[in-house]
C-alpha positions in Angstrom: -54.5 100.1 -16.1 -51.6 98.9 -18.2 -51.4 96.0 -20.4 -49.1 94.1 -19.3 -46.2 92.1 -21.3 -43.8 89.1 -19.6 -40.1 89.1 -20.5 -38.4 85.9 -22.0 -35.2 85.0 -22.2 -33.3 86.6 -25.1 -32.1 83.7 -28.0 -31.4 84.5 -31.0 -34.4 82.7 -32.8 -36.6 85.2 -30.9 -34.6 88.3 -31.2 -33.7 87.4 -35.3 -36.4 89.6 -36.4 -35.4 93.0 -34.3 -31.7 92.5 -34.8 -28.8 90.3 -33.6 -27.6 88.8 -29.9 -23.8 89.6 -29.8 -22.4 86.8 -27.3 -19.5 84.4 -27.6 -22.0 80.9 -27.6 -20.2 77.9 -29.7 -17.0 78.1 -30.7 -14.1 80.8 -31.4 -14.3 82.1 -35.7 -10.5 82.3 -34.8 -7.5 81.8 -32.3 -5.2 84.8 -32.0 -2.6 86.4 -29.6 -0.6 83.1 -29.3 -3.3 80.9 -29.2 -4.5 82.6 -25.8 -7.4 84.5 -27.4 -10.6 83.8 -29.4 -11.9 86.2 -31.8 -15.4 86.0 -32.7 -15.1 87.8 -35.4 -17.9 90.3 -37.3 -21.2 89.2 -34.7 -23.1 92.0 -36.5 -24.0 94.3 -39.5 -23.5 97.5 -39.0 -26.1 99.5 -41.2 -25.4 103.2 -42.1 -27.2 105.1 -44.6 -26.2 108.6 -45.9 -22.9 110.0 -47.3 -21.7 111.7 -44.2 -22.4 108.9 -42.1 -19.9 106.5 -39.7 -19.6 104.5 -37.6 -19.4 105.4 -34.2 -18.4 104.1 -30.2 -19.8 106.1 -27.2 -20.7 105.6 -23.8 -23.7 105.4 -22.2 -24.4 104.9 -18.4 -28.0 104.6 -17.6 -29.5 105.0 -14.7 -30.7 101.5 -13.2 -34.4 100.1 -13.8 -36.7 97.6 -11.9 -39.0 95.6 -12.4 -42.2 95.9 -13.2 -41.2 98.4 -15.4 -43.8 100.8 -17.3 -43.3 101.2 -20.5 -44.6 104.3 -22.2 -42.5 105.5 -25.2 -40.2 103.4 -27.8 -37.7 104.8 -30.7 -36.3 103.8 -33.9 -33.8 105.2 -35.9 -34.3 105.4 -39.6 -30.8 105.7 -40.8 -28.7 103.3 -38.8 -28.2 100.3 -36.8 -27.5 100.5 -33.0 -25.6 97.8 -30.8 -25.9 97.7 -27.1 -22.7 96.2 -25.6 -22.9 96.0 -21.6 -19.6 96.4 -20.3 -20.5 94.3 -17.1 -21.7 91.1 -16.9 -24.9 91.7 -15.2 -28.4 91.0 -17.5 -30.5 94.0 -18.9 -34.0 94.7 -20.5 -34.5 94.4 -24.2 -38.0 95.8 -25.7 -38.6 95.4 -29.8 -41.9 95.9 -31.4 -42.7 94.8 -34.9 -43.5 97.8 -37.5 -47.2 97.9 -37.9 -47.6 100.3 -40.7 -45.2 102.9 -39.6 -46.4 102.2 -35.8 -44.8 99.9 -33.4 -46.9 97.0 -33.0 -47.3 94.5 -29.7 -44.0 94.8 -27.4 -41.7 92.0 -26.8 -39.6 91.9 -23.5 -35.9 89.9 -23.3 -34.0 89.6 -20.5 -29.9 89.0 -21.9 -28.1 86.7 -19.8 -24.7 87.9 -18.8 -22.5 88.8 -21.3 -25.2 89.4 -24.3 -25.6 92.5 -26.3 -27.2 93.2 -29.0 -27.8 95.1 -32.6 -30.8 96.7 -33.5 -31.5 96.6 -37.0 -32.0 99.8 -38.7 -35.5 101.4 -38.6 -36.6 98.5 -35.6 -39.0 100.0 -32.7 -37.5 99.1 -29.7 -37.5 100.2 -25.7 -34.8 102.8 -24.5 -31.3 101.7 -22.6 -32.9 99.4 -19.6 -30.2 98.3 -17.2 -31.5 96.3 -14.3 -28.5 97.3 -12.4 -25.6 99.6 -11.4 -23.6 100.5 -13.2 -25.8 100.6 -16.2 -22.4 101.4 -18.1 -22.7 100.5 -22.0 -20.9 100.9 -25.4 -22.9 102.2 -28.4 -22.3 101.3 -31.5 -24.3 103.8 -34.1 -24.4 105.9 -36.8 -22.8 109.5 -36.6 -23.6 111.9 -38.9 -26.4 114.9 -40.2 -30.1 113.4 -40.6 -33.0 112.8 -38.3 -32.3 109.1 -36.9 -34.1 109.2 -34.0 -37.9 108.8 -34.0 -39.9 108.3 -30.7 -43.2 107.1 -30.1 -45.5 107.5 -27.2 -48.0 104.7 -26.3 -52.0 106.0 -25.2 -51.9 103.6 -22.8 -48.5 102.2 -20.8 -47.6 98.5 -21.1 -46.4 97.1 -17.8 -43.1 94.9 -18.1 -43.0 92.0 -16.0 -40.3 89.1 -14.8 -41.2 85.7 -16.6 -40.3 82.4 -14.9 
């Protein structure tokens, strides 16, 4: 039987350890384009390590997911940062675990509201591309370049992802 984990909504108190929500909550950093624009300018850091490295912007589209979702396998990447930025406005899965001496430790589960992305830190355990809908189209925001930044972990036994209220 899987263990079983409830999603909560993501804020960015809860998500501060994994990384950074990338929203437009309070107020414009700036007003551009003839005053008809606001800029929130520089929501996260981008974190790149080796000299061959950039940054880059792909596209993902991701098959949809429901819930309960089973969750067997998370991945990190050791040499760079990665932002998830939904290009629709509908809500999508976010799973983090905390480093437990090289391991992931106990999932978390956070649902975005519309309009959220967010930045993985560099080297954070967290749950593959979840959309909760179609089209599960997304920007990427990660490092290009040689190394091994993808590492992937397989859980023993599943966790079970569930809808909070």
């Amino acid at each position: 039987m899987a263990r079983r984990i409830v999603t909560e909504p993501l804020t960015r108190d809860a998500f501060a350890p994994y990384g950074e929500v990338i929203d437009t909550s309070g107020e414009p950093t700036k007003i551009i384009n003839q005053g008809k624009c606001g800029r929130y300018h520089d929501l996260a850091a981008l974190d790149m390590i080796g000299d061959d490295a950039r940054t880059g912007i792909s596209l993902f589209l991701s098959e949809k997911r429901t819930l309960p979702y089973l969750l067997e396998l998370v991945e990190r990447h050791p040499l760079g940062s990665q932002a998830f930025l939904p290009m629709t406005q509908a809500p999508f899965l976010v799973i983090v675990c905390p480093d437990d001496n090289g391991k992931p430790g106990l999932p978390r589960a956070f649902i975005t509201e519309p309009g959220q992305g967010i930045n993985f830190y560099r080297n954070t355990w967290h749950g593959v591309l979840t959309p909760l809908s179609d089209p599960g189209l997304f920007s990427v925001v990660d490092r290009i370049g040689d190394g091994d930044n993808l590492e992937e972990f397989w859980f023993e036994e599943p966790y079970e992802v569930v809808r909070g209220s």
